[in-house]
Each structure stands twice: as C-alpha cells, then as structure tokens.
C-alpha positions in Angstrom: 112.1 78.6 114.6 108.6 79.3 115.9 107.2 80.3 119.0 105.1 77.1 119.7 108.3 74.7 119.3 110.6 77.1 121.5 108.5 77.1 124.2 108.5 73.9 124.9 112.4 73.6 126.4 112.8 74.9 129.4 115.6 76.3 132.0 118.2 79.2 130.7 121.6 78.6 131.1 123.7 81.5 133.4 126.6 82.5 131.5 125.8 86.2 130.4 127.3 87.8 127.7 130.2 90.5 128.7 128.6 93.9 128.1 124.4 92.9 128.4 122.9 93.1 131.5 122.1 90.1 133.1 117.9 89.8 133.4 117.0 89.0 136.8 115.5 85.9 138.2 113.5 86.6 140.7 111.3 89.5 141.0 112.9 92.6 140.0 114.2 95.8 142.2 111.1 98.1 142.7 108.6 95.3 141.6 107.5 94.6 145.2 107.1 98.4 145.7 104.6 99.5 143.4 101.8 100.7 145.0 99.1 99.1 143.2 96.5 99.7 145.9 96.4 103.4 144.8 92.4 104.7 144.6 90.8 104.0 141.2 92.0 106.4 138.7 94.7 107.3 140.7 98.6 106.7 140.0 101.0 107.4 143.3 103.5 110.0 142.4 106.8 108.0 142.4 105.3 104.9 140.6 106.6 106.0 136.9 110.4 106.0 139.1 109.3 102.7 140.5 108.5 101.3 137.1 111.5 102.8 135.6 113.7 100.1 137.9 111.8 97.3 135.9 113.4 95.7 133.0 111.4 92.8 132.8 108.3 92.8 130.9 106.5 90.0 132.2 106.6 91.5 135.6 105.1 94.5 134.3 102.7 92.4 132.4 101.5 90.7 136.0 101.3 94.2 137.3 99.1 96.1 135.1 96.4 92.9 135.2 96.9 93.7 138.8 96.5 97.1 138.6 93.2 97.1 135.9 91.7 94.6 138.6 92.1 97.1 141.1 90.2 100.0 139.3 93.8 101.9 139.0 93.7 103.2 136.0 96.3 106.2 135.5 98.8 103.2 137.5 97.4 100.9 134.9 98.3 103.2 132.1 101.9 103.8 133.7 102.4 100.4 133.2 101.7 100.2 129.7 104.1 102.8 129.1 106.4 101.6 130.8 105.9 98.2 128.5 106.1 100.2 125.4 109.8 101.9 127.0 110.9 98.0 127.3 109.7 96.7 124.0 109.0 99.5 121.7 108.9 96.9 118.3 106.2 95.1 119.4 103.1 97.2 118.7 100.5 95.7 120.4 102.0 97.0 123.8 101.5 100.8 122.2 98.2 99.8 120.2 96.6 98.7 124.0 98.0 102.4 125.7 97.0 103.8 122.8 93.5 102.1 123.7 93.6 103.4 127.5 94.2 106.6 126.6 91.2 106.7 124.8 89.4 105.1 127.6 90.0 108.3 129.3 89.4 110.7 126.3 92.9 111.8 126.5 92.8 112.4 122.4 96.4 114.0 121.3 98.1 111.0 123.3 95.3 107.9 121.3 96.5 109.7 118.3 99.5 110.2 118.8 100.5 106.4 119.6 98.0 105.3 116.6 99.9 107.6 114.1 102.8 106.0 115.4 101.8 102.6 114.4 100.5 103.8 111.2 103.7 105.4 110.2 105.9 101.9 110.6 103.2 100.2 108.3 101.1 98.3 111.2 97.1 97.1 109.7 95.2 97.7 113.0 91.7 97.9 112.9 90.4 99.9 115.8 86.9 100.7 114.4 84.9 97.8 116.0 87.4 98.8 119.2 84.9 99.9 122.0 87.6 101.3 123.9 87.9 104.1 121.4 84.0 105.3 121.4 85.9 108.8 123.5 87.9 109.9 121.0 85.9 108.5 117.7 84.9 111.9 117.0 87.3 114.1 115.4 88.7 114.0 111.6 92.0 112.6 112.9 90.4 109.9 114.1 89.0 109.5 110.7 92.5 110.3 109.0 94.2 107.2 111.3 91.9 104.7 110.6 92.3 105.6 106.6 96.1 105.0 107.3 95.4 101.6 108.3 93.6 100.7 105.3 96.2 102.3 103.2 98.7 99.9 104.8 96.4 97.0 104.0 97.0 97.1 100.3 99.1 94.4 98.8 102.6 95.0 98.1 105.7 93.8 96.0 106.7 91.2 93.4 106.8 88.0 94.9 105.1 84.9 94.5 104.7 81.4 95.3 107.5 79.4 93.7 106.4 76.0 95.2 103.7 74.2 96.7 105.0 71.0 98.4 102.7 67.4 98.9 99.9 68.2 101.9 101.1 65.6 104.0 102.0 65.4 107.8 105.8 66.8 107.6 106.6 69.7 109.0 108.5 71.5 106.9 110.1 74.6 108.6 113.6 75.5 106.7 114.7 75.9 103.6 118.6 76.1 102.2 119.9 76.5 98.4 122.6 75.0 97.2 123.9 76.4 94.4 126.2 73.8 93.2 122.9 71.9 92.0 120.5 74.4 91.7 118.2 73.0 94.6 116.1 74.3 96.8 116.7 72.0 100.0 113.7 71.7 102.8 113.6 70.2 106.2 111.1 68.4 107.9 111.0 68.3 112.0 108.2 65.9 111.8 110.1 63.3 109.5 113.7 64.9 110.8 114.8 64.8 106.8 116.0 67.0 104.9 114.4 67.0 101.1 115.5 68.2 97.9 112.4 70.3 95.7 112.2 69.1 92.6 109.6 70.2 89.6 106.1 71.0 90.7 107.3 70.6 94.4 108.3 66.8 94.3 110.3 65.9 97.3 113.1 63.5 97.4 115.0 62.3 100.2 118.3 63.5 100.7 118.9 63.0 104.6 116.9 60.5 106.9 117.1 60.1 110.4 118.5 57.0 111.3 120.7 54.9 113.9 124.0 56.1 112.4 123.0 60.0 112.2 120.8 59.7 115.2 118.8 62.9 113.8 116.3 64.9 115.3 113.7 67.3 114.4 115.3 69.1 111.6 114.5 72.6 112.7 117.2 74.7 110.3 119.4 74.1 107.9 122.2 75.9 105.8 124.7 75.0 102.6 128.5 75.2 102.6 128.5 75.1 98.8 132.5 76.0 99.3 133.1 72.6 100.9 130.4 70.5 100.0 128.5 70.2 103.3 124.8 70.5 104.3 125.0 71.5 108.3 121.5 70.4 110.1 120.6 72.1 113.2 118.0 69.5 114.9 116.4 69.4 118.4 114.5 66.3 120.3 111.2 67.4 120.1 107.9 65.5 120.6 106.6 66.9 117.1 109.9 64.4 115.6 108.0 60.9 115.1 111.1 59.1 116.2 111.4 60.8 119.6 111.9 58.8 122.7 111.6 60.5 125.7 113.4 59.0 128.1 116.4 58.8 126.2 116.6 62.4 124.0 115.0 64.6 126.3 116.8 68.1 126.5 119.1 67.0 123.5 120.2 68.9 120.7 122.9 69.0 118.3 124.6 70.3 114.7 125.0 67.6 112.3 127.2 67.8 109.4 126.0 66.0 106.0 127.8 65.4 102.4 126.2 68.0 100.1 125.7 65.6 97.3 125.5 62.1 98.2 123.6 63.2 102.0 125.7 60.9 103.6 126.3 61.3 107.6 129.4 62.9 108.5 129.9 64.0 111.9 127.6 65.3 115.1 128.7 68.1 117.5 125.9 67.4 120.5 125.0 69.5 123.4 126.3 68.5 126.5 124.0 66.2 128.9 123.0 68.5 132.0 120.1 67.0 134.6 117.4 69.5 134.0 119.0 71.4 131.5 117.1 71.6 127.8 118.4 72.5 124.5 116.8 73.5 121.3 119.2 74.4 118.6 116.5 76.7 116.1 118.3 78.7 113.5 122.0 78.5 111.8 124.4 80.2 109.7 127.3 79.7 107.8 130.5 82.1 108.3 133.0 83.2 105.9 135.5 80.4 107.0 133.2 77.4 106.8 132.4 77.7 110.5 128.8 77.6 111.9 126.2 79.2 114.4 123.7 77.9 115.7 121.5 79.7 118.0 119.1 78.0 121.3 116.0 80.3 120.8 114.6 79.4 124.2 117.8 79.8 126.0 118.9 82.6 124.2 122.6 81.2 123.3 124.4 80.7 120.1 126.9 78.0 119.9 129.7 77.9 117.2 131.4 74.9 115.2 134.8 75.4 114.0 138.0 73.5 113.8 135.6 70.6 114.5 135.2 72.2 118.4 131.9 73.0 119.2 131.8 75.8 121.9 128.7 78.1 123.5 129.9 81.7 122.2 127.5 83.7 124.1 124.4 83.7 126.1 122.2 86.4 126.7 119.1 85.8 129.2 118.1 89.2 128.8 117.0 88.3 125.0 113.2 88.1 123.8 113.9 84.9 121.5 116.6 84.5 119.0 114.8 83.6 115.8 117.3 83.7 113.0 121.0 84.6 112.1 122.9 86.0 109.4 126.7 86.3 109.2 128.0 89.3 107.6 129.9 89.2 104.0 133.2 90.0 105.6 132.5 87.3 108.2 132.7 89.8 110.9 129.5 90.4 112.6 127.1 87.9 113.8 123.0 89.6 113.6 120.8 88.1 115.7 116.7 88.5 114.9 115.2 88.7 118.3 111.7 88.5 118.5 110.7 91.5 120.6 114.1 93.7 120.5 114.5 93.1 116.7 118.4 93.3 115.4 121.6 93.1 117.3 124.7 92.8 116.1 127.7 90.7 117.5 131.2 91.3 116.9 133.2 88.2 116.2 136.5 89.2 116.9 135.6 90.9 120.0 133.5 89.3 121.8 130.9 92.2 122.1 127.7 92.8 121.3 125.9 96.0 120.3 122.4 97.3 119.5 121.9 98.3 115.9 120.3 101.5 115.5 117.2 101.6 113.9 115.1 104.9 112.5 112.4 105.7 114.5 109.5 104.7 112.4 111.2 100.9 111.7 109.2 98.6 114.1 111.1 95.0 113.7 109.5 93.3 116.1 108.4 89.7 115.6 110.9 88.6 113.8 111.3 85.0 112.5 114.0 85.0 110.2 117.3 86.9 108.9 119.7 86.7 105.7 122.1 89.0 104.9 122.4 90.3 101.1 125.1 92.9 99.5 125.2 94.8 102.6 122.1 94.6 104.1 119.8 92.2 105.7 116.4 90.8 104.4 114.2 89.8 107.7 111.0 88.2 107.8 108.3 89.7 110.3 105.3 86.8 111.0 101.9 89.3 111.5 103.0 92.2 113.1 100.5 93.1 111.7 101.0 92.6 108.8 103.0 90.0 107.8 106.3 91.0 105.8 109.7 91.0 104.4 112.0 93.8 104.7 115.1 94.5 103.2 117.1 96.7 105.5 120.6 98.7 104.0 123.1 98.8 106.9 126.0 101.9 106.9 129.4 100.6 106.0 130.2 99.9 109.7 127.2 97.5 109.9 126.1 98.9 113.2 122.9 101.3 111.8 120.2 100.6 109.5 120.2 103.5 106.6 117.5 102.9 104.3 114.6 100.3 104.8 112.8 98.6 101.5 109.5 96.6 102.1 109.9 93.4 99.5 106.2 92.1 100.1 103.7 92.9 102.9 100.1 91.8 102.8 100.0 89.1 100.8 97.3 86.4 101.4 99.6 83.6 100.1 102.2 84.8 103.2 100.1 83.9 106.6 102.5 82.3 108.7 106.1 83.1 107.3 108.9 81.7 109.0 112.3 80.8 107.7 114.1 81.5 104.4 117.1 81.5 102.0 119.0 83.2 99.1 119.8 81.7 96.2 121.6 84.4 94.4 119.0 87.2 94.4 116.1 85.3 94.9 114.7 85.1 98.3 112.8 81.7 99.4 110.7 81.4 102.6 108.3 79.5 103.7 104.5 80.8 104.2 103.0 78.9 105.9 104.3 77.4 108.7 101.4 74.0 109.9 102.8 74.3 113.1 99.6 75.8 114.9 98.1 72.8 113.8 100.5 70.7 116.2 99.7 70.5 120.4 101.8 70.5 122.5 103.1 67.2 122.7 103.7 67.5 119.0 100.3 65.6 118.1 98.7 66.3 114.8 95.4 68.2 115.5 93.0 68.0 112.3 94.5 65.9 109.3 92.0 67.7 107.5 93.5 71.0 107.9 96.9 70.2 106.8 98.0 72.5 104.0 100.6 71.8 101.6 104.0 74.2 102.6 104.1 77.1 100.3 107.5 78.1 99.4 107.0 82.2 99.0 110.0 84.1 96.9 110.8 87.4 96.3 113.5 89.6 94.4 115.5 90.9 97.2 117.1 93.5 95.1 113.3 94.5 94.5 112.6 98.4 94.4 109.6 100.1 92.8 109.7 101.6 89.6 109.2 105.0 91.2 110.4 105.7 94.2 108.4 107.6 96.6 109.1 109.1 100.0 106.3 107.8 102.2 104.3 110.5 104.0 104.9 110.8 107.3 102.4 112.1 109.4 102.6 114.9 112.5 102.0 114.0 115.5 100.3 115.8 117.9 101.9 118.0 120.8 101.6 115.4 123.6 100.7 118.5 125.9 97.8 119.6 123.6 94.4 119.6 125.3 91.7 117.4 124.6 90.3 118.4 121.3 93.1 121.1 120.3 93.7 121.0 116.6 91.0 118.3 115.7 87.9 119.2 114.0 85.1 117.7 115.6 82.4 115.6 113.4 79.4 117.6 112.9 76.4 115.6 115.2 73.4 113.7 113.6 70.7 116.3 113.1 72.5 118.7 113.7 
C-alpha cells in the first residue's frame, strides 16, 4: 500500500523480532554528541565514530539540516554518508553527497557516487543542478550525464491491459483468480472488491456492508485451491463508510466465497487505546494460510487454523510494502521500502537479509510476487519507475541474476500493487491516491484518471542478451582532476 495511506496510523507496537535489532525510541547513543558547532567547513575528528553509533536515519536527517545551517560543511557531508551507509537503496541520499561533493570540487568522489547511480539504472538529471557548476568540466562529467539519458529510454514488452471507469474509487489491488479467468480489483474508497470484465467493466463482487463490516479494501489475494477471496482492509478516512468514533485504529482479514462473494468470516485486530492498525499487503501460503503485513507498524500477522496471531514485528523496518510466499511455502519476503528484500524463515522463526549485487538498488518498493524461483518487485520512481524480475539461488537467501521487465514507460507513473495470473504480470499504474488529503477527501474531481491496469510477461527476456556495461569508477583517493580531460575553454 502507498506511502500517503500508511502514514496516516500511528504508534508501533514493541515486540521485536528475535535476531533484528530493536530501533531506538528516543534519541540514539552518540546523537547528542555530535559536535555540530564545529567552524564552517570543518568536521571534528571523531564525528564519522560518532555518526557510526547512529542507526536511525531520521536523526541523521535532523542533524545534517542542522549542520548545513551551521555553515559545517565537511560535518554536513559526514552525515550524508553516513545516510547513504544506513540506506544505500534509496538513491537520493547518494545523489545529494554526490551533490556536496561537488560543491567542494571534490571530482573523483561526484563521479564516483554519480556512476554509481548510473550503473543500477537511476534517470537523474543533474544538468540544471547548480550544485555541480565545480565539477561540470571534465569529459566524465559529460560521459555521466550521457548515462542518464541512456537509462531514460523505454524498456520491455508490456502494456496496458485495462483501463477501468474514471470515477472516485480508489482502486489499489488487484488478484487473479484462475478458476474464472478474472482479474479481481479492490477499491479502498468504495471498500469492494470488483471483477474486470471486457473493456474494463466492473462488477460487484464484495460490498461493504453491516454483515462483513468491511473497510477500505487495501489488498487482496485468491485461494483458487479452496475457493476463497481473503481481503486485507483498514479503517481509513479515504473508505466513504468510515466512522470515526467507532473504527478508528481498526483493521482486519476478511475471508470471502470466491464465486458467489459471499461473507465468510473476519479475523480483527485487537482493540488497544491508542494503538492503530493498518493491514496493507497479503499473501497466500502453500497451506491456505495467510499474511498480512501492518506497513506503518512494521508487523505481519498470520491466519491459519482460523487463529489469527502477530508473527513478527520489526520497528527497525523502513515500511513493509508487499509480500510474497515462496513456492515451497517456506520463506516469507518482505519488500521494505528503504532496505528493499528480506527474507523470513517460516519454520524458524528468523529473519535474514538477502544479498543483493552491488549495482541492484531496490529501494522504493511497492510491491512483491514470487514466480518459478524468483521474485517480480515493482519499484514506484526511483527514478525511474520499474519492474524487476529478480532470480534467487536455490537456498532463496541471494539474488543471482536481475531482469528489468519494463522501466520508463509513460503509461507506468505511479505503480503500486500487482498479481500473476500464470505468466502474466498485472499491476496497477497509476495509483489516484495523491489526489486524496489527508482526511481522505477527494481533491480535483477533474483530475481523476481512470486506473490503468499495466501487464507484463514475467518470463520476459530480450531477444539478445547483452551484459550491460559497467563503468570504472574512479580511485576515491585520486586528486581533483586526475584522469579526467578537462573541456577545452570558450575562445580558447
């Protein structure tokens, strides 16, 4: 689910999962210590140690706005570093050291980080950048703003499949069931769940009424095996039956008849005084159980044997934005938004970091399905926007050989969640949520678009396979100007 629902709910819960670390609440160790009055241009000698000790980004956020107000720019640039240690997917934290380094003509390092984010297939455009006038000068410079462009050019097969009535619904899931041959959307305005039809026709196949007692439908997911349609739904304000004073902090899995849509069962989360819940993505297991994952809280919950339990929570989390169950039913993936994949073990109880090749950003992640082996992820505007099918070793803990299915496609502006049917992969493209405030109001009727439904072969490779060129980055010792060819001057 997206960024502008999620952060709506509010307090994390405190269980920690056994074998993360357990983020701190308060300020953390070292934060207090950072010697941010140091002269301008100046970095005290044990602040990188100092910074080392935080593991919070948004403290080291506060303290490098602190720091650039202060005139302290070599603490200022320690600090966005250290951000880029923390959260090395998302690449706007390297593309802004990348732009104080250049502010202090410190070349090999701006090219360095630049070519970085060229090589994993980012679209910056640093050419209007003012911070980059220093180092604007050399053929490299030249050379990396060429590799930008070349990773602007449209890529892959895919297409829109379906364009859905422009009206005021929300639509933010999708599901397949197979039995039928049906793409299945829900709405978190309407809290419904729709079957496509011809041409993008929508009938109803789940309404929230007084029986169900149904939410926003924010995900959604086919047991084709047994005949169910489970809903993950949330009480949001963006759900035109939401009443505040009773559904506030509410969330809950509901379990529907596949074919008739008829209401079967609710598994709610508990009712804690100032705790809030929003269930955002689910998957199916191999035994007809189901997860469903809190994307603010950063805790998955699990249906089965009709008990519905909190698996794990891990505060330490970015935002859990999708999940994807292994074909053995053995590992859980989680898409986090800033750290990218992690993997679960079900039997054990443990989580672990799947390792990822160095030139594989995976940051902003919105959604995750797994597919023969590996696991197709959709990445909302990294930039760009993109769909990635990544080949995992037989143990499921690394990522072996990464396969872009579509990137740069004008059609795919605001990807969000999606679904296999088969080998066809279905997400939607643009997600109207942006056009929503805060207190889930409809901001310009007129800009309501009708919900593209995007799909894309996910056994998609090109006809020839190429190797992409990787380029060399620069010693990071080198000396301003060493190995760069300078741009002859004007009249000269």
């Amino acid at each position: 689910m997206t960024s502008r629902f999620l952060t709506l709910a509010l307090a994390a819960t405190t269980f920690a999962v056994s074998g993360l670390p357990a983020q701190a609440q308060t300020a953390p160790p070292g934060a207090q210590r950072v010697p941010v009055g140091a002269k301008p241009g100046e970095a005290a000698p044990d602040l990188a140690r100092q910074l080392d000790q935080i593991d919070d980004p948004a403290t080291v956020i506060k303290l490098i706005a602190q720091m650039k107000q202060q005139g302290a720019f070599d603490a200022e640039m320690e600090g966005w570093k250290r951000l880029v240690e923390l959260r090395p997917h998302i690449g706007r934290y390297r593309y802004e050291m990348a732009a104080r380094y250049a502010q202090q003509d410190r070349k090999s390092e701006t090219y360095n980080a630049l070519l970085e984010l060229q090589s994993q297939g980012y679209t910056f455009d640093a050419r209007d950048d003012k911070r980059f006038e220093k180092v604007a000068t050399t053929e490299v410079w030249k050379y990396t703003l060429d590799g930008f462009d070349g990773n602007r050019t449209l890529f892959g097969p895919g297409k829109v499949a379906y364009t859905l009535p422009k009206e005021d619904l929300l639509i933010e899931s999708t599901a397949w069931d197979a039995t039928r041959k049906e793409l299945l959307v829900g709405s978190a305005r309407e809290g419904a769940v729709y079957r496509v039809g011809k041409n993008g026709k929508l009938t109803p196949l789940v309404k929230a009424d007084a029986e169900n007692g149904l939410w926003a439908v924010f995900d959604l997911v086919v047991d084709d095996k047994r005949g169910v349609l489970w809903v993950a739904s949330t009480a949001m304000p963006h759900f035109k039956g939401y009443d505040a004073e009773a559904d506030l902090g509410r969330a809950g899995i509901f379990k529907f008849d596949l074919k008739t849509g008829k209401f079967l069962k609710k598994f709610l989360s508990p009712t804690i005084v100032g705790q809030n819940y929003i269930l955002s993505s689910i998957a199916l297991g191999k035994d007809g159980e189901v997860y469903a994952a809190d994307g603010v809280n950063n805790a998955v919950y699990q249906v089965r044997d009709d008990q519905f339990r909190r698996l794990f929570h891990a505060p330490m989390l970015g935002s859990i934005r999708g999940l994807a169950v292994s074909g053995d039913g053995k590992t859980l993936y989680l898409g986090d938004h800033e750290r990218g994949v992690i993997g679960y073990d079900i039997g054990t109880g443990k989580p672990f970091d799947v390792r990822v090749p160095k030139n594989l950003s995976l940051g902003l992640i919105e959604g995750i399905a797994w597919w023969n082996g590996s696991l197709v992820v959709v990445q909302n505007n990294l930039p760009p926007s993109r769909i990635m099918r990544l080949t995992l070793s037989a143990d499921g803990r690394s990522i072996e050989k990464v396969q872009p299915l579509a990137a740069n496609d004008p059609t795919l502006t605001a990807p969000t969640l999606g679904t296999l049917a088969g080998d066809t992969f279905y997400v939607i493209a643009n997600s109207q949520k942006d056009n929503y405030d805060r207190f889930g109001l409809l901001k310009d009727k007129n800009k309501l678009e009708g919900t593209r439904i995007y799909s894309v072969d996910a056994s998609y490779a090109p006809p020839e396979q190429q190797t992409p060129r990787m380029p060399t980055l620069l010693p990071s010792d080198a000396k301003p100007g060493q190995g760069m060819t300078p741009k002859p001057k004007a009249g000269g």
